[in-house]
C-alpha positions in Angstrom: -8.0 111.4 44.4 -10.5 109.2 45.6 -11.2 105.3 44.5 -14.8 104.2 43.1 -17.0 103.3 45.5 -17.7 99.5 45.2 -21.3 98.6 44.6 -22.9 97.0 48.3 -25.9 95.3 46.8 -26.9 93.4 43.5 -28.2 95.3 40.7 -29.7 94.6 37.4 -30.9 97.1 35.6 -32.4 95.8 32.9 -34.0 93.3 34.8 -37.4 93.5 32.6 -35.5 91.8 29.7 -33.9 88.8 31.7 -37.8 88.3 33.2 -39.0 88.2 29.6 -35.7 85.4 29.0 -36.8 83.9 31.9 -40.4 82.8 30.9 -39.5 82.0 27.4 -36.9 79.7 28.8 -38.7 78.5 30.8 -41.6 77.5 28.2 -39.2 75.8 26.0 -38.0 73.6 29.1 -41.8 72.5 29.6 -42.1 71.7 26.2 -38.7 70.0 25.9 -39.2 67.9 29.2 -43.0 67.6 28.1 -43.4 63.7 28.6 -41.6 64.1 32.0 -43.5 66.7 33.5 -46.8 65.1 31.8 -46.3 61.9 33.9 -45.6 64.4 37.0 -48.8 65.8 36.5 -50.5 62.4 36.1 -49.2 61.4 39.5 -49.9 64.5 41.3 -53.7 64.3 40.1 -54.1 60.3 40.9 -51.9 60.0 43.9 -52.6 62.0 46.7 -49.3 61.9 48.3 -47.3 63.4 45.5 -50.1 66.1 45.9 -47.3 68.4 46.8 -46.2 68.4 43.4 -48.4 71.3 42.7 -46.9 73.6 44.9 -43.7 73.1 44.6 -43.0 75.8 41.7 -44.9 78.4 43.5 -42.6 77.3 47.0 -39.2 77.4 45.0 -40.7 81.4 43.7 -41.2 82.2 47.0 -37.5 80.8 48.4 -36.4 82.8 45.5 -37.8 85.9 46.5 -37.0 85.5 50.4 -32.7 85.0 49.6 -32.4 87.9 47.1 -30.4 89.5 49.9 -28.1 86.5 49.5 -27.1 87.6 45.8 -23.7 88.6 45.7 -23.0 92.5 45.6 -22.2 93.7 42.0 -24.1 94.0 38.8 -26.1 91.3 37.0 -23.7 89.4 34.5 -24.8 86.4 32.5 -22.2 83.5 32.9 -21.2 81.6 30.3 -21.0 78.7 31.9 -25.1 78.2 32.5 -24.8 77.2 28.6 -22.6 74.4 29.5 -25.1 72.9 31.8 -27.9 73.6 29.4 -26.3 71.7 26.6 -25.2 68.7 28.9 -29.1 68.7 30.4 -30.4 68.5 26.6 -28.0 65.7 25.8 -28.5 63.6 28.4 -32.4 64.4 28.2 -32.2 62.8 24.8 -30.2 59.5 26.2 -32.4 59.2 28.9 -35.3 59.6 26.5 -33.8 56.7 23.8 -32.8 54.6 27.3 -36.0 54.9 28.8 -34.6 56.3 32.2 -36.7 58.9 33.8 -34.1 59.0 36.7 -31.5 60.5 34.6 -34.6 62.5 32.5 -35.4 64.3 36.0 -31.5 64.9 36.8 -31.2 66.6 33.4 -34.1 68.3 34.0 -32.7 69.9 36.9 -29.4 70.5 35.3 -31.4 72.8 32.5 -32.9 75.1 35.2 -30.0 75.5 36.4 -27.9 76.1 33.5 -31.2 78.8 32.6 -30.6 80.5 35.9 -26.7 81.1 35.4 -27.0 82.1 31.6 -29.5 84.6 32.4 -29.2 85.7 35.9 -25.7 85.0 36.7 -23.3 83.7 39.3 -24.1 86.7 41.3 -28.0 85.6 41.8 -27.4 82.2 41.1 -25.3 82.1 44.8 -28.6 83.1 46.6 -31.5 81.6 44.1 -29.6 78.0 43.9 -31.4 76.6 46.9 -34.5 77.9 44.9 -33.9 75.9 41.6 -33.0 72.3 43.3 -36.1 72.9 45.5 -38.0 71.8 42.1 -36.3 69.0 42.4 -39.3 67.7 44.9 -42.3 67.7 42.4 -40.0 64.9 40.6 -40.7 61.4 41.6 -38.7 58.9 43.0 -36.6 56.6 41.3 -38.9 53.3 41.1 -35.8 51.0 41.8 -35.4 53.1 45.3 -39.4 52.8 45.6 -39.3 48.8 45.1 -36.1 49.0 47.6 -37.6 50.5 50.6 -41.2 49.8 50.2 -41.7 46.3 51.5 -39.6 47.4 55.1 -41.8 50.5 55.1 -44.9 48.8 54.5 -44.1 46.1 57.4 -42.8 48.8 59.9 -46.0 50.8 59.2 -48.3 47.6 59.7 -46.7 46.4 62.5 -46.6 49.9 64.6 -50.2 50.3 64.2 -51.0 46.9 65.1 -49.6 47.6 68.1 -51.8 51.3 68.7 -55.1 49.4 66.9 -54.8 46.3 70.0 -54.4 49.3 72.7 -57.0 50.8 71.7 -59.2 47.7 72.2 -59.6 46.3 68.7 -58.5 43.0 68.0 -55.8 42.9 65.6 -53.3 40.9 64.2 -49.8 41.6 61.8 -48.6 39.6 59.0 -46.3 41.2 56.8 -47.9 44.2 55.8 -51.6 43.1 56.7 -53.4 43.9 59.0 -56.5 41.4 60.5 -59.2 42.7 61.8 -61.2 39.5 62.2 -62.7 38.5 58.9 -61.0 41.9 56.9 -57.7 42.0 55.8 -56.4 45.7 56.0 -53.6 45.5 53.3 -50.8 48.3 53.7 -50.3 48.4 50.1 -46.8 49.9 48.2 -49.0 53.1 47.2 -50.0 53.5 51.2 -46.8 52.5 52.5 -45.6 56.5 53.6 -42.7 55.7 51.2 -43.7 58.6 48.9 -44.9 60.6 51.7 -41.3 61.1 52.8 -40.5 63.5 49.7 -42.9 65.4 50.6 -42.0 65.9 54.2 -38.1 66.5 53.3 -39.7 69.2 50.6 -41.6 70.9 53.8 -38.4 70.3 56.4 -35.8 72.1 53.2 -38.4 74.6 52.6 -38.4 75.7 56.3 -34.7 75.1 56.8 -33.7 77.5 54.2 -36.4 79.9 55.2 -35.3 79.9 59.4 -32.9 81.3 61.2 -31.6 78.4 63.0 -28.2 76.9 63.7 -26.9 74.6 61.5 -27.9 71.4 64.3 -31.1 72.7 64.3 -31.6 72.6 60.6 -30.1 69.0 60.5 -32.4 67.9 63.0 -35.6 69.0 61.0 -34.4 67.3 57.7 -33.7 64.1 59.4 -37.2 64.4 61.0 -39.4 63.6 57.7 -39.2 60.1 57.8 -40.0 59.6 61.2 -42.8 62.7 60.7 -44.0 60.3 57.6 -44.0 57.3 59.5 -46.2 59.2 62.3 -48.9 60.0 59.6 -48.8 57.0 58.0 -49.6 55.0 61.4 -52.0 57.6 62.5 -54.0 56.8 58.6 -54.2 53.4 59.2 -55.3 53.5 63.1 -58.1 55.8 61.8 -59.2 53.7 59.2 -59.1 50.6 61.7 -61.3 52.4 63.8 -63.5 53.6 60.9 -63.9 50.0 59.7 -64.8 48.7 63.2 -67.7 51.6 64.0 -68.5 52.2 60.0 -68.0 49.6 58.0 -65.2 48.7 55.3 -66.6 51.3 52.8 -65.7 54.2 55.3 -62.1 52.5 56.4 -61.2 52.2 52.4 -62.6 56.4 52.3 -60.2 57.5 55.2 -57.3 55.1 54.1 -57.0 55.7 50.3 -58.7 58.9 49.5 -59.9 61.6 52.6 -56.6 61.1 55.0 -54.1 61.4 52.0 -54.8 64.7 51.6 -54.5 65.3 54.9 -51.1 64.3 55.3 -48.8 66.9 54.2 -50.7 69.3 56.8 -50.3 67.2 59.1 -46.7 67.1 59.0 -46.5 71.0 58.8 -48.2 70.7 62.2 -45.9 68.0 63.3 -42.9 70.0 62.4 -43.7 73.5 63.8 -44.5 71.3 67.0 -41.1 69.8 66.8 -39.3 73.6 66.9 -41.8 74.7 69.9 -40.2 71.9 71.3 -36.7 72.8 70.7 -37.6 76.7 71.7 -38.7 74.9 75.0 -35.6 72.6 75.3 -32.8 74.8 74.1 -33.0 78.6 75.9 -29.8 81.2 75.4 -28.1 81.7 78.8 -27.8 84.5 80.1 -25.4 86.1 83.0 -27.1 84.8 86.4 -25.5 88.0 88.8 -28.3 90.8 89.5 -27.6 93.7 87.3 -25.4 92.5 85.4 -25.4 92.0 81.5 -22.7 91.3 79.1 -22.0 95.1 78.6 -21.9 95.9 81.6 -19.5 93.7 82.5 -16.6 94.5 80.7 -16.6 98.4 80.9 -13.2 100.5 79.3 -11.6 102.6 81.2 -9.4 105.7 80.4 -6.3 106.6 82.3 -6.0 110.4 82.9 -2.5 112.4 82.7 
């Protein structure tokens, strides 16, 4: 008499069914969190650096896809327990809505998807599609009382940093708060320009590789903690160039580079920043191997057998 044979991988066989759940779900989430997303949108079309917003849904698909070897073996269950979260995200979606707090509104939010993912899914996906769903948590906005809290240091750090490169690079320039004089023009580092909300979108790119790689757990530490310090790199780099645009091509090109041309060019620019940053670490960091001549780690613990 023989046991079962367990199942070793995740099946669902009637997967076409929980698709079809999945996008009606998912439309009645839009429509439910309508006025959220709608001021999401806004931002992502006026403000270039929460252009990111845009592709987040499509990156949290393709995290998705790339840890389906993550789900846990057995076959595809709904659990209970994704209805739990769905009705606590719809209440407090409608006390954030009477309150006025889009903080809690995006919390919920997440809380939805997630409680979607479990009810139709399961716990089985849901252990490799979870880093997926809170990934969508980057086209949200942040908080304004964390914006009005860190933007004025940011702003002055930013200013005074490329004071510093603008004078080295032989254009006179002096910092006050966060403006910048360049003789007679006042280069104003405003709360928009600061790189505060750059920094959401370089923690979205650091996750998005970090759950992707293959890295030790250092490793993927390291690149999280490097988006500010990425986004402070860009954001002194845009205002250098505009400096320099304004002294060669007037104030009209120095407002095109700062506000409009160079913010689109800043998530890129922190791609390249990062995949710098792990060149660096392949360089820094090499696996040792045994120094003797003709010897490797197989070799050098051979068995032996004893003869009788």
């Amino acid at each position: 008499m023989t046991a079962s044979a367990k199942p070793t991988e995740w099946h669902c066989p009637d997967w076409p069914a929980r698709l079809v759940g999945s996008l009606l779900s998912g439309l009645a989430v839009v429509i439910l969190f309508r006025e959220l997303l709608a001021g999401c949108l806004a931002r992502w079309i006026s403000e270039p650096q929460y252009s990111h917003g845009f592709v987040v849904p499509f990156v949290a698909l393709v995290l998705g896809w790339s840890r389906r070897e993550k789900f846990l073996h057995g076959t595809a269950r709904s659990s209970p327990v994704g209805l739990a979260f769905i009705l606590g995200g719809i209440a407090g979606h409608f006390v954030a809505d009477y309150f006025f707090v889009e903080a809690i509104d995006a919390l919920c939010f997440l809380l939805t998807l997630v409680g979607v993912t479990l009810l139709i899914w399961g716990r089985r996906a849901f252990a490799g599609l979870w880093p997926a769903v809170l990934f969508t948590g980057f086209m949200l906005p942040l908080p304004p009382q964390l914006e009005r809290a860190l933007a004025t240091p940011i702003q002055v750090l930013g200013a005074n940093e490329a004071t510093w490169y603008i004078q080295t690079l032989g254009i006179p320039a002096i910092s006050q708060g966060h403006t910048i004089l360049l003789g007679e023009t006042r280069l104003s580092v405003v709360e928009a320009c600061s790189g505060l909300r750059m920094v959401l979108g370089f923690f979205a790119i650091s996750t998005a590789a970090v759950v992707i790689s293959k890295r030790t757990a250092w490793e993927k530490l390291l690149m999280v903690m490097s988006a500010p310090p990425i986004a402070l790199i860009c954001n002194v780099a845009r205002i250098v160039a505009s400096a320099m645009a304004h002294q060669s091509y007037g104030s009209a090109a120095a407002s095109l580079i700062f506000h409009d041309f160079s913010g689109w060019l800043m998530i890129p620019a922190g791609v390249l920043l990062l995949f710098l940053e792990l060149k660096l670490l392949d360089c820094l960091f090499v696996p040792a191997g045994d120094s003797r001549p003709g010897m490797t780690y197989h070799s050098a613990i051979k068995p032996f057998s004893v003869q009788t």
